[in-house]
C-alpha positions in Angstrom: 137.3 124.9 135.2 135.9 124.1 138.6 135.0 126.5 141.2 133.7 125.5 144.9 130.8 127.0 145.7 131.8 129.1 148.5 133.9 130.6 146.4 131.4 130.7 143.5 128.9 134.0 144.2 132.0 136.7 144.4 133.5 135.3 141.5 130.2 135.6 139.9 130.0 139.3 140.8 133.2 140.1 139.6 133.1 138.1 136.8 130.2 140.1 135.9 131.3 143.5 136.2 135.0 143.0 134.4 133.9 140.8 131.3 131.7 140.9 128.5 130.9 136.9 128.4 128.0 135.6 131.4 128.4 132.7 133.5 125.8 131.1 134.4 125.8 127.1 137.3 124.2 123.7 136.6 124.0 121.5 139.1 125.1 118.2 138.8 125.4 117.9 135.0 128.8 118.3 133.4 128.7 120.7 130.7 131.6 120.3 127.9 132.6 122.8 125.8 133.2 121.4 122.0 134.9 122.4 118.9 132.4 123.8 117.0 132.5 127.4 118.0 131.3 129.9 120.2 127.7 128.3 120.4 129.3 125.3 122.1 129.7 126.4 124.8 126.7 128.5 125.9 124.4 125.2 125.4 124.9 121.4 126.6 123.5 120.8 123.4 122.0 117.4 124.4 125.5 115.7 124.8 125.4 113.9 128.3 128.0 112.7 130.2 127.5 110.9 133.5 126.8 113.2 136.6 129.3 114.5 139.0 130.0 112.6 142.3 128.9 113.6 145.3 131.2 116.2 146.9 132.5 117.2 143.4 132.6 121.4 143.0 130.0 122.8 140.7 131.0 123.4 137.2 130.5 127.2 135.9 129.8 127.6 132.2 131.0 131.2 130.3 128.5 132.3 127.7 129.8 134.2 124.3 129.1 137.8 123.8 125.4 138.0 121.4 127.5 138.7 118.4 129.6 135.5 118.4 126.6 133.6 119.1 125.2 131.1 115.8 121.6 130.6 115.3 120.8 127.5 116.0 118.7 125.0 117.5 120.4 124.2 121.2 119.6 123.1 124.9 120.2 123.8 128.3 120.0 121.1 131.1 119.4 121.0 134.8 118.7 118.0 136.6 116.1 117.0 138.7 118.8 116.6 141.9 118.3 120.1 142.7 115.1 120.8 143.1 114.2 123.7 146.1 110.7 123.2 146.1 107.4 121.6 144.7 105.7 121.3 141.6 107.1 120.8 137.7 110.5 121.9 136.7 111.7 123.1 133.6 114.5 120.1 132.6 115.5 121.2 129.2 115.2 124.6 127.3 115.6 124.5 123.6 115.8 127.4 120.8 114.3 126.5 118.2 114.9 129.2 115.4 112.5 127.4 112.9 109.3 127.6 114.6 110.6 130.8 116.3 110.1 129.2 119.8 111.2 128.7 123.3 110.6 125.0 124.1 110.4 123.7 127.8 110.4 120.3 128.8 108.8 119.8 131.7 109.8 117.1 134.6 106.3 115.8 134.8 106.1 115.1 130.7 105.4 117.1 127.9 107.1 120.5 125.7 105.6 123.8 125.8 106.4 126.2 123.3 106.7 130.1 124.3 107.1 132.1 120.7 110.4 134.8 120.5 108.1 138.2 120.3 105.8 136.8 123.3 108.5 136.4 125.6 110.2 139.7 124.8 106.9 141.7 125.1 106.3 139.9 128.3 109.6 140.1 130.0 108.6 140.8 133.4 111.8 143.3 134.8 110.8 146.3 136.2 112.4 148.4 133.1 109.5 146.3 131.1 106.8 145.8 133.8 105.7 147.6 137.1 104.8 145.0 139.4 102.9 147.5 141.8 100.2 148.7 139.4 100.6 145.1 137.1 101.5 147.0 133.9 103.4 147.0 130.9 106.3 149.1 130.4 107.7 148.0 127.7 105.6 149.5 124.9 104.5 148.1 121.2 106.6 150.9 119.5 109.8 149.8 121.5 109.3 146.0 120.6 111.3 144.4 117.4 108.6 141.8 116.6 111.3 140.0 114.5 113.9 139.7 117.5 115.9 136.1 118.5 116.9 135.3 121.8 121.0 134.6 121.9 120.7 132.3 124.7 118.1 130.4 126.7 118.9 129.1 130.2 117.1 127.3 133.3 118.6 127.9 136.7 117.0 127.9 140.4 116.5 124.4 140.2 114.7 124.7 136.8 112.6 126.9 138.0 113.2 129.8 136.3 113.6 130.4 132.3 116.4 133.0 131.5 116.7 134.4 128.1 119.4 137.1 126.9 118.4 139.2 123.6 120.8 140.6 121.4 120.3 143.9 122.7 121.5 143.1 126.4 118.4 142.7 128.0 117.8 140.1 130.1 114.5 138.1 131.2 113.4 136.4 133.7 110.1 134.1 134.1 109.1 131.9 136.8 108.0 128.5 135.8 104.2 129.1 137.5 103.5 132.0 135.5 104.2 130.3 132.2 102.6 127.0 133.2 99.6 129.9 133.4 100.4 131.2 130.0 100.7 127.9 128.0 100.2 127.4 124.4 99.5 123.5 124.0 95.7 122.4 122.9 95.6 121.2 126.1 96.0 124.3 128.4 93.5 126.9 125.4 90.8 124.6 125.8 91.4 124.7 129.9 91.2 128.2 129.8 88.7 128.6 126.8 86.4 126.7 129.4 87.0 129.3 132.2 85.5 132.3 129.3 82.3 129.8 129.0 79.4 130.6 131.3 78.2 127.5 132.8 74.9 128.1 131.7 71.7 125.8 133.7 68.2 126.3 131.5 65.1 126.6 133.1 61.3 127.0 132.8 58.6 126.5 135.4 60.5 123.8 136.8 62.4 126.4 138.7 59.6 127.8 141.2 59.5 124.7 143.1 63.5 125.2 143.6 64.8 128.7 143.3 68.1 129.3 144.3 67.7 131.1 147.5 70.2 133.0 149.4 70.4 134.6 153.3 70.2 138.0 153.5 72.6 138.3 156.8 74.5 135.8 155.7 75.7 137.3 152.4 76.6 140.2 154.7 79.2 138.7 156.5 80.0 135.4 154.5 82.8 136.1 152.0 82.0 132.1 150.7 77.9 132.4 151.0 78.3 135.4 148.5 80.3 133.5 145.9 78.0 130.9 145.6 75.0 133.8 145.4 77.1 135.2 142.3 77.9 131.8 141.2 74.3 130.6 141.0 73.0 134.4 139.5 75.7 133.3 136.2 74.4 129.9 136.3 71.0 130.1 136.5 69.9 133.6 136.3 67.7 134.2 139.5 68.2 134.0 142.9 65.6 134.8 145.6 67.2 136.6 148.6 65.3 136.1 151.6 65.4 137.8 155.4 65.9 141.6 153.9 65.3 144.4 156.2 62.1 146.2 154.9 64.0 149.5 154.7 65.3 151.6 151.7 69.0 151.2 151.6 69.7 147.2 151.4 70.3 147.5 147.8 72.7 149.6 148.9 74.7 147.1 150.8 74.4 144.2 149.1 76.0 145.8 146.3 79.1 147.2 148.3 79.4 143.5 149.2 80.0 142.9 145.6 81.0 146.3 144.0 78.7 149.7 143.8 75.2 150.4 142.3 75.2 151.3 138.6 74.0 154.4 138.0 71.6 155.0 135.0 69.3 158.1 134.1 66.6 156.5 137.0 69.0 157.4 139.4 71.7 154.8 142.0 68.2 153.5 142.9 64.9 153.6 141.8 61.4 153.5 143.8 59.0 151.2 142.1 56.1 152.5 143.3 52.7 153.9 141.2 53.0 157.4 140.9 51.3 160.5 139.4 53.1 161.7 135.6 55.4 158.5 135.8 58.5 158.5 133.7 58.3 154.6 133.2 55.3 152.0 132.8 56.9 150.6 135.8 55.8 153.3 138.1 52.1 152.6 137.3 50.3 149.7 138.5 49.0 148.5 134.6 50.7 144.9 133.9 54.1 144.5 132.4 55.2 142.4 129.6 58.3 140.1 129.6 61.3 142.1 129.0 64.6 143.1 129.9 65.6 146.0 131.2 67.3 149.1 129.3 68.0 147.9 125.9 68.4 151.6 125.0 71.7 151.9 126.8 74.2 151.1 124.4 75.7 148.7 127.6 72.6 147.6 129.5 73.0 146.8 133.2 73.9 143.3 134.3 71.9 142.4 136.9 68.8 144.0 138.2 67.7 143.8 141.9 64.4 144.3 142.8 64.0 144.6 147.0 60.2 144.1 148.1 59.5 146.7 151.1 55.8 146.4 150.7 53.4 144.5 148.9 49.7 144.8 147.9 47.4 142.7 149.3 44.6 140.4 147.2 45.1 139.4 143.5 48.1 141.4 140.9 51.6 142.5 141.8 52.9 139.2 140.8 56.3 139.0 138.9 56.7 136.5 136.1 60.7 135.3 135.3 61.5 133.7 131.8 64.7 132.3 130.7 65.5 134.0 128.0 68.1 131.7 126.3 65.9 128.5 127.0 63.5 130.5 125.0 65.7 131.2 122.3 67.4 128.1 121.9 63.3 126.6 121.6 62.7 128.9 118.5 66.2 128.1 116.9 64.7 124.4 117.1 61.3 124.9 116.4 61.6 128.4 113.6 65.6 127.9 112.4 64.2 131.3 110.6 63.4 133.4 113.1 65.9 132.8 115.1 68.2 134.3 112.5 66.2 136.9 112.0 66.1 137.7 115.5 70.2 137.4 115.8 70.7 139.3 112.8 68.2 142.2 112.2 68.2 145.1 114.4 66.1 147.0 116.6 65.5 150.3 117.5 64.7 151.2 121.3 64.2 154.6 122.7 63.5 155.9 126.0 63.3 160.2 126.3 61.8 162.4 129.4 62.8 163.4 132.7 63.7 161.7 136.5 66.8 161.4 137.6 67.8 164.2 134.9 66.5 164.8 131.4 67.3 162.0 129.4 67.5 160.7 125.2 68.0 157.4 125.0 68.2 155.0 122.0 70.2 152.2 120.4 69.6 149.3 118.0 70.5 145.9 118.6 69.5 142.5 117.5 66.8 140.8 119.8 69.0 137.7 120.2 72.8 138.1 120.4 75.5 135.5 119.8 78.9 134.8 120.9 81.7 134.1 118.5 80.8 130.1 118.9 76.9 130.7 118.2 76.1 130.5 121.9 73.1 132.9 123.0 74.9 135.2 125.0 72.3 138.5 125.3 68.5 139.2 125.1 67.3 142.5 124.8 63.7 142.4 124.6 61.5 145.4 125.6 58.0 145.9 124.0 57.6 148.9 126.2 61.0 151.1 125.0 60.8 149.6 121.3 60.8 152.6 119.0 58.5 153.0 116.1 61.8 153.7 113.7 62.9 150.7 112.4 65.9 151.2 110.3 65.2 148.3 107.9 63.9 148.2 104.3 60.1 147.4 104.0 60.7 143.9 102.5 62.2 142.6 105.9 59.0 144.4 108.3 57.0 141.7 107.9 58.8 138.8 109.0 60.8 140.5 111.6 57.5 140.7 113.4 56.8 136.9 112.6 60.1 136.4 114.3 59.3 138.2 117.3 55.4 136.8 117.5 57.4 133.5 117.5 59.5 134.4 120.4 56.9 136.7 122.0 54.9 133.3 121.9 57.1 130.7 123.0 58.5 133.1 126.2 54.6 133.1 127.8 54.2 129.3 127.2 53.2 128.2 130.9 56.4 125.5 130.9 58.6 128.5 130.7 57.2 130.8 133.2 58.1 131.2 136.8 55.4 133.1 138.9 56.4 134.6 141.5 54.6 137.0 144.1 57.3 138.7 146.1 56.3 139.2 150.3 58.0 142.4 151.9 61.6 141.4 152.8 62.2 139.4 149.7 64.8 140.6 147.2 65.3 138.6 143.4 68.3 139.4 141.4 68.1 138.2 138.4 70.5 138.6 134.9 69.0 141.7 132.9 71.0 140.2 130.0 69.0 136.9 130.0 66.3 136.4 132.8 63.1 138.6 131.0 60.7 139.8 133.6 57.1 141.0 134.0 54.7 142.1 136.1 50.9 141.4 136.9 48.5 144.7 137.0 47.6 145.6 141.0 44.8 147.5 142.3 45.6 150.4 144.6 42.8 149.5 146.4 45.0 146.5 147.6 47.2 148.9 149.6 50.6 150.4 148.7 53.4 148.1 146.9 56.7 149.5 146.8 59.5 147.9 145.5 63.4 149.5 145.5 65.4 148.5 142.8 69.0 149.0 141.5 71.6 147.5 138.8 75.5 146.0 138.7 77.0 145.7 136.2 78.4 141.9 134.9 82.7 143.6 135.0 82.5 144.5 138.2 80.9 141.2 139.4 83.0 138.5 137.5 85.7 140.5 139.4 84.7 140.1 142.7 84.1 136.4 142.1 87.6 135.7 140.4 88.8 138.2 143.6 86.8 135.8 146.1 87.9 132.4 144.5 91.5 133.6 144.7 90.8 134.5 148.6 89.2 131.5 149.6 91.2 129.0 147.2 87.8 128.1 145.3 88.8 125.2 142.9 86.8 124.0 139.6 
């Protein structure tokens, strides 16, 4: 029957209050109801017959209660003529029972395939989803992980995807939000590539170019501080110039981004040589290439390291190592112990007193891996490694070939940045990569103090993905 479509929206309501069977509009595609039974006519099942004329009343289709309903493979139709606004439209929907898959072809080309049990844990109502705190309601214990759909339906000019379970529920998803949630090859690898780090390899190179940000600038510039955290994920290090030599910029740089993490040194720690130190650091004897806290069982992200004062004449100076070039040298040149290094672990231990009494200690591997192979840690600390190693005797010897190896290839001078900070310099540099060092000082030299603090990697990749969002930062 036809119904004109002033008339249609109160017949709709009343429709759906008195009677058990749905009715759902098409636009411009007449939809025939056949002999085969009840499933005929919830679905245009591909059979096309030429478009209404202009002027003609929209057709209304009525939709079997779920029991009638046969499983079977079957479509529903909009055409493109309706379209409200921009972007790809959904211009078939198909049940496909086999594969146990909603299939969406899309205007611009190609079918994506959204399984049964993805959509129903996903349905985005507010009796399964609060859309306040972004949370799902609907919980694993309430979810039949064997359910079909009954019916699969595209209205608003294609774009949105209704589907009516066998329960009664009904769901609702917007076209956008499962273009973002695609299955195809096509969209994993896109968003496989946004998990990869985009990872730049340095050595010495690097001191004659360091990535170098404004102080001031990072401040105020919501833009000037996503590239800052861009190019400390990228490369590792970045020089911040034009800091106020007072105690507290660590401070506000990191409220920019997040908050300080806190560790047993305290939010902050002074860098400074002191009487009955707690850490090497707080002498002025030289420090080897490491990274920091590898007794933490998770080790801060980034260290920052603010230069208030510096001695004066020869020491003080930093050295900065990439760590993964590093590694990735040894896996070419000693295939051997670089799987040592990625499999064996390490004790580390740290115990005494500062911020409060502390008794630290974890084991780790030297060299960790991600699930494709890729470096994606270095935990490296002569200073906190602990004389328990939990390995059997036959394995001591060429673990410590392995790290000689390393140990070797990290103070090569093509890998070495050197680096003497001036008061009102700060680096920041990726604890989990960038190893770091110190020369030894004389006191005599006058007073260096440094201010240092960590953040943590979470809390930065979400003020990045929080600042691309803002300022419509593309790939």
């Amino acid at each position: 029957m036809a119904i004109p479509l002033a008339l249609w929206r109160p017949f709709q309501r009343t429709l759906a209050s008195q009677s058990p069977f749905r009715i759902s509009v098409l636009s411009g595609q007449r939809l025939k109801v056949g002999s085969n039974g009840p499933k005929s006519s919830i679905a245009c099942r591909g059979e096309h017959t030429p478009p209404l004329q202009q002027g003609s009343h929209l057709l209304c289709r009525v939709g079997f209660p779920p029991q009638l309903v046969q499983a079977r493979r079957s479509f529903s139709v909009l055409r493109r003529s309706s379209r409200l606004e921009e972007g790809p439209i959904m211009e078939k929907v198909c049940l496909n029972e086999a594969a146990r898959v909603v299939e969406v072809e899309w205007s611009e080309g190609g079918v994506s395939m959204f399984p049964y049990v993805w959509l129903r844990d996903n349905c985005q109502c507010q009796q399964c989803f609060n859309p306040d705190s972004r949370a799902r309601l609907f919980l694993m214990a309430d979810l039949d992980v064997n359910l079909s759909p009954v019916t699969a339906d595209v209205y608003a000019a294609g774009t949105m995807l209704t589907v009516d379970w066998p329960d009664g529920h009904h769901s609702q998803y917007d076209w956008s939000w499962l273009k973002g949630r695609c299955f195809s090859t096509q969209a994993l690898e896109k968003r496989g590539r946004d998990w990869q780090r985009k990872t730049k390899l340095w050595g010495s190179e690097l001191a004659h170019d360091l990535p170098k940000a404004d102080f001031p600038t990072l401040l105020t510039d919501d833009r000037a501080l996503y590239d800052f955290l861009f190019r400390l994920d990228s490369v590792g290090l970045v020089l911040v110039q034009n800091v106020p030599c007072e105690i507290g910029q660590l401070q506000r740089l990191a409220n920019r981004v997040a908050f300080l993490r806190h560790t047993n040194y305290g939010k902050e720690f002074v860098v400074k040589s002191k009487p009955n130190p707690s850490n090497v650091a707080y002498t002025s004897a030289k420090l080897g290439l490491h990274t920091d806290l590898p007794q933490y069982n998770y080790a801060p992200g980034v260290q920052m390291l603010h230069c208030i004062e510096q001695c004066k004449g020869e020491g003080g100076d930093n050295h900065l190592v990439d760590g993964f070039n590093v590694a990735y040298q040894l896996k070419e040149e000693n295939p051997e112990a670089f799987r040592l290094l990625t499999t064996l672990k390490v004790n580390f231990q740290d115990e005494g007193i500062d911020f409060h009494r502390f008794y630290l200690r974890e084991r780790r591997p030297i060299i960790s891996l991600d699930d494709k192979g890729n470096v994606e840690n270095i935990n490296y600390n002569d200073q906190v490694r602990d004389s328990i190693l939990d390995l059997p005797t036959d394995q001591v010897q060429a673990l410590y070939g392995a790290l000689k190896a390393y140990n070797t290839i990290m103070y090569r001078p093509k890998n070495c940045v050197r680096h003497k900070m001036a008061a009102g310099e700060m680096i920041a540099f990726n604890n989990t990569r960038t190893l770091h060092g110190r020369l030894a000082y004389s006191q005599t030299g006058g007073t260096r103090h440094l201010q240092g603090g960590y953040l943590d990697w979470d809390e930065i990749y979400s003020r990045m993905r929080v600042l691309k969002t803002d300022l419509g930062i593309q790939d």
